[in-house]
MARLO-768044 format. One line per field, with one value per residue (C-alpha): residue in one letter; residue number from 1; x negated, z negated, y. Coordinates in steps of 0.05 Angstrom, whole numbers, plus 5000, padded with zeros to 4 digits. Example, Ala and Ser with C-alpha at 12.3 -4.5 7.8 and 13.67 -1.06 7.14 Angstrom:
r = a	s
k = 1	2
east = 4754	4727
up = 4844	4857
north = 4910	4979
# end
This chain:
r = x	x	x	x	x	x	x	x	x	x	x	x	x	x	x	x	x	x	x	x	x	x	x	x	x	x	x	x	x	x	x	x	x	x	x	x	x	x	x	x	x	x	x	x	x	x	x	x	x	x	x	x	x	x	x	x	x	x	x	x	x	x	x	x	x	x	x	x	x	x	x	x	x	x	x	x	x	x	x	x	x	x	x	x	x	x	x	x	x	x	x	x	x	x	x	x	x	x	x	x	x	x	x	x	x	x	x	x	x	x	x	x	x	x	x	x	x	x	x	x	x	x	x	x	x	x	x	x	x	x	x	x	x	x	x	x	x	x	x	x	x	x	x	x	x	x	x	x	x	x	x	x	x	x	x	x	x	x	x	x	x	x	x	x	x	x	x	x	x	x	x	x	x	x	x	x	x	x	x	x	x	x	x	x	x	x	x	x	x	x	x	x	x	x	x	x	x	x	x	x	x	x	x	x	x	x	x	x	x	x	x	x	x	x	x	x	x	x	x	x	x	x	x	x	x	x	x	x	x	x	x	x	x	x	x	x	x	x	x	x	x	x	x	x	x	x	x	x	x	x	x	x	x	x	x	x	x	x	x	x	x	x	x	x	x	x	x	x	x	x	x	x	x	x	x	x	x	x	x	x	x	x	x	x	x	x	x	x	x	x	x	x	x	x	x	x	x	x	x	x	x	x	x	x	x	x	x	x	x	x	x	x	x	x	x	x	x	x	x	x	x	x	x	x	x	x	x	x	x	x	x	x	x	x	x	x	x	x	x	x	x	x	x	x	x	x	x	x	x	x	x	x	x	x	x	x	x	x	x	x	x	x	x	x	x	x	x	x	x	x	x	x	x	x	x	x	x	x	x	x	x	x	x	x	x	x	x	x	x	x	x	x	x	x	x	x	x	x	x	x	x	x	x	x	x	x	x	x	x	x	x	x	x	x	x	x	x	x	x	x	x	x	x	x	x	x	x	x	x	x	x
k = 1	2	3	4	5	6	7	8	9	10	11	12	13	14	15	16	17	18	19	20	21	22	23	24	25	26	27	28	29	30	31	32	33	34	35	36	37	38	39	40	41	42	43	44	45	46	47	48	49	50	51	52	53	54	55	56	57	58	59	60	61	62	63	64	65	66	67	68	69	70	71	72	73	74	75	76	77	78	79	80	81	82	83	84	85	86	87	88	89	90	91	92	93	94	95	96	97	98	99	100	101	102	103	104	105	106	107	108	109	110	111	112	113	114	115	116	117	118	119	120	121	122	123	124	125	126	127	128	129	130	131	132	133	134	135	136	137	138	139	140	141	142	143	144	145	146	147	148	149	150	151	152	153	154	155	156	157	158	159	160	161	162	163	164	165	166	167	168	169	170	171	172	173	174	175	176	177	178	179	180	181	182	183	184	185	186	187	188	189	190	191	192	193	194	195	196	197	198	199	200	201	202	203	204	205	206	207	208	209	210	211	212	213	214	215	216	217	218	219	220	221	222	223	224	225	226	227	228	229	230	231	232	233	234	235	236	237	238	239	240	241	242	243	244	245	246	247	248	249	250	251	252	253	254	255	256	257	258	259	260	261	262	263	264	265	266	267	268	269	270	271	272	273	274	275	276	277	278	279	280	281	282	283	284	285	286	287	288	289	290	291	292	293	294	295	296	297	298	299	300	301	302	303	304	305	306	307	308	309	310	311	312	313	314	315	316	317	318	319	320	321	322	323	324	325	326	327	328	329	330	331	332	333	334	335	336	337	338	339	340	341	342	343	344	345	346	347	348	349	350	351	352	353	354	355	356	357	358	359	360	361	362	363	364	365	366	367	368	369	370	371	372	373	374	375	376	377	378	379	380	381	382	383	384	385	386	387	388	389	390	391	392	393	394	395	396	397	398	399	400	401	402	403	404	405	406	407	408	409	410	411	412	413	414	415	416	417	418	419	420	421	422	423	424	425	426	427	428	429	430	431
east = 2744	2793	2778	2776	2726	2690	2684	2653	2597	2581	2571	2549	2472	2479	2505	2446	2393	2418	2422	2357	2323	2349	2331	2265	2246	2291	2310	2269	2322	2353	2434	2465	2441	2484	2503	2516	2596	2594	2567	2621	2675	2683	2627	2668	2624	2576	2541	2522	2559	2564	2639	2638	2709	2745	2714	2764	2740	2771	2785	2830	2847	2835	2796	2785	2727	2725	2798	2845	2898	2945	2922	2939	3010	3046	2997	3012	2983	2951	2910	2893	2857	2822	2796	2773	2738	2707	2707	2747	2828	2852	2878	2938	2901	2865	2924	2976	2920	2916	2984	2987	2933	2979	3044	3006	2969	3043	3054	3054	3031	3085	3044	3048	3121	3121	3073	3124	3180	3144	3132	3170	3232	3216	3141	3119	3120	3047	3034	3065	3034	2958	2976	2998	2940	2893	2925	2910	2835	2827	2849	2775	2740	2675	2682	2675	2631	2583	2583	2569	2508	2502	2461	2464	2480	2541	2569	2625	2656	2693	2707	2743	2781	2797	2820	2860	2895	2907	2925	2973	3012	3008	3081	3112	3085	3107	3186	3186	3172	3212	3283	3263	3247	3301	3352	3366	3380	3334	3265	3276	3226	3189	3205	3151	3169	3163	3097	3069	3111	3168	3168	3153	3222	3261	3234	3250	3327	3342	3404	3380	3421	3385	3315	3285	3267	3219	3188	3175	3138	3108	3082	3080	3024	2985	2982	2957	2904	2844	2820	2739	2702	2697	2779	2790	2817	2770	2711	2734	2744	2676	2639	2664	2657	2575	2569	2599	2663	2713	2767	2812	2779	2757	2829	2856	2802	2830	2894	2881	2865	2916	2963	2940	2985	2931	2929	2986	3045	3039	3095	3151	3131	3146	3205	3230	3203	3261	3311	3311	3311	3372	3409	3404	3420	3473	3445	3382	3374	3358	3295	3296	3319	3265	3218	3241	3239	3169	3143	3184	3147	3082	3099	3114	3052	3075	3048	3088	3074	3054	3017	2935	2884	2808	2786	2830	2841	2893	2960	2950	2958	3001	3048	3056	3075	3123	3160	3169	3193	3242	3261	3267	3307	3344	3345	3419	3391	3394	3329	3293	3320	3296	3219	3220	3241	3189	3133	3164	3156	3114	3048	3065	3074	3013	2973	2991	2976	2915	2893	2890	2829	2880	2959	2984	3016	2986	3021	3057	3099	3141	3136	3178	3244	3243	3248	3297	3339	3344	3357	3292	3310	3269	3210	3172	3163	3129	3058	3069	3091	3022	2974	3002	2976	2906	2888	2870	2821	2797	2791	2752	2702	2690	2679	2629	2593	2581	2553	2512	2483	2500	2469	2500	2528	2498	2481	2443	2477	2439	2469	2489	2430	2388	2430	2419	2353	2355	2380	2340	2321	2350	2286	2267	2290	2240	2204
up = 7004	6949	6884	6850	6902	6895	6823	6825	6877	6825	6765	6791	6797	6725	6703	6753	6715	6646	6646	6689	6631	6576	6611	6620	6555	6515	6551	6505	6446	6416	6414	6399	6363	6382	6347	6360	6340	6393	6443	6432	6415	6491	6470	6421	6394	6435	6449	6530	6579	6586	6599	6586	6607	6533	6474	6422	6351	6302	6258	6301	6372	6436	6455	6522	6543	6473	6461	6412	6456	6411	6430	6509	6499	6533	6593	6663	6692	6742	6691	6658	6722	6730	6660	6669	6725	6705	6623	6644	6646	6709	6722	6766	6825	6813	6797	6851	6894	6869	6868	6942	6956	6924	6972	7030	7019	6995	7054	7056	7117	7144	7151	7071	7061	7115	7071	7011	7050	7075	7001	6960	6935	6863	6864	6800	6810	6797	6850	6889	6870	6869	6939	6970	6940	6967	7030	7048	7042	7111	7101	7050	7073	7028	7070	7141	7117	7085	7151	7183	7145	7091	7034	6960	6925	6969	6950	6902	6958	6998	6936	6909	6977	6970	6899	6915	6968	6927	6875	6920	6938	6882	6842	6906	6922	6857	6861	6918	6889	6831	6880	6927	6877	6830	6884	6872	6937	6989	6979	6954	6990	6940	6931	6952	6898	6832	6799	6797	6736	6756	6829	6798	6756	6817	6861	6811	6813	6747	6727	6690	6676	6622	6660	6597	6632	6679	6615	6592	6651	6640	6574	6592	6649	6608	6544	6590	6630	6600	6540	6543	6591	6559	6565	6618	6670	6667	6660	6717	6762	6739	6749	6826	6841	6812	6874	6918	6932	6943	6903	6939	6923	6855	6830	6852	6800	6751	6762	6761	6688	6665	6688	6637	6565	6526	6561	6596	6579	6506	6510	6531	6488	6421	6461	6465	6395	6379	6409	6375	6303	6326	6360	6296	6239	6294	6293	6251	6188	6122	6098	6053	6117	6159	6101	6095	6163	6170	6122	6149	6221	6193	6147	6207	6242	6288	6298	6296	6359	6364	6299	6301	6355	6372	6359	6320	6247	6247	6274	6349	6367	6431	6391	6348	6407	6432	6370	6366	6428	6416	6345	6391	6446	6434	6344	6354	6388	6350	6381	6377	6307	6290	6315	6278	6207	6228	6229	6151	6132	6180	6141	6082	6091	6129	6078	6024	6074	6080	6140	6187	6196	6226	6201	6241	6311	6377	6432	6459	6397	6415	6500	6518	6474	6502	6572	6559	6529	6597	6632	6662	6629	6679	6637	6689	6709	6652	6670	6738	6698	6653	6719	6756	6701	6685	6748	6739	6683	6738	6795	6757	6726	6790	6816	6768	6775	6841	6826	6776	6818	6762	6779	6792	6729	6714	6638	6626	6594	6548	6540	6484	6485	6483	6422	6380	6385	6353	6290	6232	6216	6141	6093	6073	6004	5948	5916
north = 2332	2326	2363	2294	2268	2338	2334	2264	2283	2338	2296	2225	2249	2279	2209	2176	2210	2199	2130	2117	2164	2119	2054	2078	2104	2066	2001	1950	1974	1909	1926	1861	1794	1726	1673	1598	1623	1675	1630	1582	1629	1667	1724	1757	1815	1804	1872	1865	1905	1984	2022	2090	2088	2077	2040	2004	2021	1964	2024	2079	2046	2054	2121	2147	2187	2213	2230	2186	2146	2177	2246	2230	2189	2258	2269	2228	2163	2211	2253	2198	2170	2232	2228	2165	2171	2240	2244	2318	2328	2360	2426	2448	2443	2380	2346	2371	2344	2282	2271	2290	2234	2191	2205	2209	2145	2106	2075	1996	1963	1920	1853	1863	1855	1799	1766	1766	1760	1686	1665	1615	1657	1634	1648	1688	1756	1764	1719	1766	1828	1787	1767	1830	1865	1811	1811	1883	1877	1887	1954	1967	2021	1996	1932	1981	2030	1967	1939	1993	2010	2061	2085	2048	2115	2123	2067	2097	2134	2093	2052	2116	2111	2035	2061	2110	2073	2014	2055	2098	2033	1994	2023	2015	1941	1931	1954	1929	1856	1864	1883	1818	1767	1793	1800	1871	1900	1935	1967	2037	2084	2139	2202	2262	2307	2249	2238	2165	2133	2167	2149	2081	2075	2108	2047	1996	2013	2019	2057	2110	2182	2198	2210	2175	2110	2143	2177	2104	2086	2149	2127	2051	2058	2114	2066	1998	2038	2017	1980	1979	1940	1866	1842	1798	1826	1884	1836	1797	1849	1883	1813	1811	1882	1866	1827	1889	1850	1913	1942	1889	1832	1859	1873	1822	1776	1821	1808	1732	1745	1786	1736	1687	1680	1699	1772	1792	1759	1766	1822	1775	1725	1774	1800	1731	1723	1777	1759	1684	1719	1759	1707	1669	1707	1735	1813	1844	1819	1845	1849	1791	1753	1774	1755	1688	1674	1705	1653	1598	1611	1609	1545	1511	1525	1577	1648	1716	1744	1814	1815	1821	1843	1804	1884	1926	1919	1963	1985	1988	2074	2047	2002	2073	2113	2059	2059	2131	2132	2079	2126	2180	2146	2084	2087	2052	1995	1928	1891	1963	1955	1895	1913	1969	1924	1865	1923	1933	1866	1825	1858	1845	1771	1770	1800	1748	1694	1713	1677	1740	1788	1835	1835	1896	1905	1908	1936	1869	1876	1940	1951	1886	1917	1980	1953	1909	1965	1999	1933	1918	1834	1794	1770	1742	1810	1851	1834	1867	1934	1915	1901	1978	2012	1964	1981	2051	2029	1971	2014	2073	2029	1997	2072	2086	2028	2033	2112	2082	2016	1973	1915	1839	1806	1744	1731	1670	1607	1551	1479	1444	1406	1468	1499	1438	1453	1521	1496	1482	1404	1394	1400	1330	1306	1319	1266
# end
């Protein structure tokens, strides 16, 4: 037993306890009143799902297991799985262990890259990585131990296996797409000795001398981990899993979300978004420039993409740790440059609109420049870098579900017909 999997089976009947204590004495507790808005506007608010895996406050950012994002932007993916799984960082041992599960569990059967190999050569690279993640559910070891027979409360442990596997396999799945629908060559196996991100950016091919493009995967799958239980990709994974569909099946709902413009691909969109302001005023321009133009994009209906969050009401902690990076790394770089003057001005043009709840960044409007800058240009391809790192959030929510029997999801929905009902008749005119 691994001293992730030993940690787990040490705290899980704590956490099985806890929460059947405050159902029981506190489970009629009213946390959330709904509105006709909310019930037409995709549940926004809405107060109905537990995820003690982050929480987003609209005031400071994304927050994991109690610790500010910004707090965490220099630790690996792999502690950040373990402290989402078990609210505790790693030490040495827990983590040279868990990186050992990862390399011994790397391996990609070959029916997988036969799969690819078979699809349309322009499919969408998250096609790709949805399919070869789908495609190895015969691999689940929930799936054969479920058959099988086995007790409810043992649920999360082959579910951490499925996790870990998936997990395990996923940055080289991932490279591995990216060099056969990109035409860059043969796969590049991974390296024992790298950790996760870095193995990740050695598989991907990228030239890079400098080392510093494996610390931006570093710091690109820590900041997408996780981000509360209630976007969708999380919600859609959590929804299948509630019907103890496997990690395989589960993820790959998740991914089907992520892969949507209004999640994922928001990054290439304000990278593209870029690019067009400095292809026409023919490198970054001033700030009066960028000003003008600002207004001039929302005059003509458009939005500035990048700019305002459903949750946060203020600058987005992982668009801060991007852009110091990029100040640390790449300061000479004209479309780094020109992110770093649009989070100058953008604001300010924002707030005398006045049409936004929320005028600052999110991530999406820093992480597409920086990997362009080290030549990682295929757009298409972003969300794949976005859906390696979501799945650690996906996977260890799924695990803790699964210690915690979280029930099936199925809210109950009213018509139109029904809501008309709820509202008030006008008060008859007075006499």
């Amino acid at each position: 037993m691994s001293a992730l999997q030993k940690r787990l089976a040490e705290i899980i009947p704590g956490l099985r306890e806890e929460v059947k204590g405050i159902t029981k004495n506190h489970g009629d507790i009213k946390i959330s009143d709904v509105t006709i808005a909310q019930a037409y506007g995709g549940m926004r608010g809405v107060k109905g799902m537990i995820c003690d895996t982050s929480v987003v406050n609209p005031d400071s950012g994304l927050v994991i297991r109690g610790i500010p994002l910004n707090e965490l932007t220099g630790k690996l993916p792999e502690e950040i799985f373990y402290l989402l799984l078990t609210g505790e960082m790693p030490d040495k041992t827990a983590m040279k262990g868990l990186q050992k599960e990862y390399s011994e569990r790397a391996k990609v059967p070959k029916y997988v890259w036969d799969v690819l190999e078979a699809m349309p050569k322009d499919s969408h690279p998250m096609v790709m990585l949805d399919t070869a993640i789908l495609v190895m559910e015969k691999e689940s070891e929930f799936r054969k131990e479920y058959d099988k027979g086995m007790k409810k409360e043992d649920y999360w442990k082959p579910t951490l296996e499925d996790s870990l596997n998936i997990l395990a396999k996923m940055p080289v799945i991932a490279a591995g797409i990216y060099r056969m629908r990109f035409k860059k060559g043969n796969r590049i196996a991974p390296k024992k000795d790298l950790d996760w991100g870095a193995n990740y950016a050695h598989m991907l091919g990228i030239k890079d001398k400098s080392g510093n493009f494996a610390k931006l995967c570093q710091l690109y799958l820590t900041l997408h981990c996780d981000h509360e239980g209630g976007n969708v990709s999380a919600f859609s994974a959590h929804t299948v899993g509630s019907a103890l569909s496997d990690a395989y099946y589960s993820l790959s709902a998740g991914l089907n979300g992520l892969a949507g413009p209004l999640h994922g691909l928001a990054n290439q969109e304000c990278l593209s978004w870029i690019l067009d302001v400095l292809q026409q005023f023919k490198g970054v321009p001033s700030d009066e420039e960028l000003y003008k133009f600002s207004w001039d994009t929302l005059n003509s209906g458009r939005v500035i993409p990048g700019y305002g969050h459903a949750v946060l009401r203020v600058t987005d902690p992982r668009f801060t740790a991007f852009l110091e990076f990029g100040k640390k790394y790449i300061p000479e770089d004209p479309v780094f440059q020109l992110v770093a003057k649009v989070y100058d001005v953008v604001p300010k043009v924002l707030k005398e609109q006045g049409k936004v709840k929320d005028p600052w960044p999110n991530v999406d409007a820093g992480s597409g420049a920086l990997l362009y800058h080290y030549g990682l240009t295929e757009f298409p391809y972003y969300t794949v870098l976005f859906a390696v790192s979501r799945a650690m959030g996906i996977l260890a929510q799924l695990v803790l579900n699964r210690a915690l029997g979280t029930p099936i999801t199925r809210p109950k929905s009213v018509s139109t017909a029904w809501i008309k009902k709820q509202i008030p008749s006008a008060p008859a005119p007075q006499q």
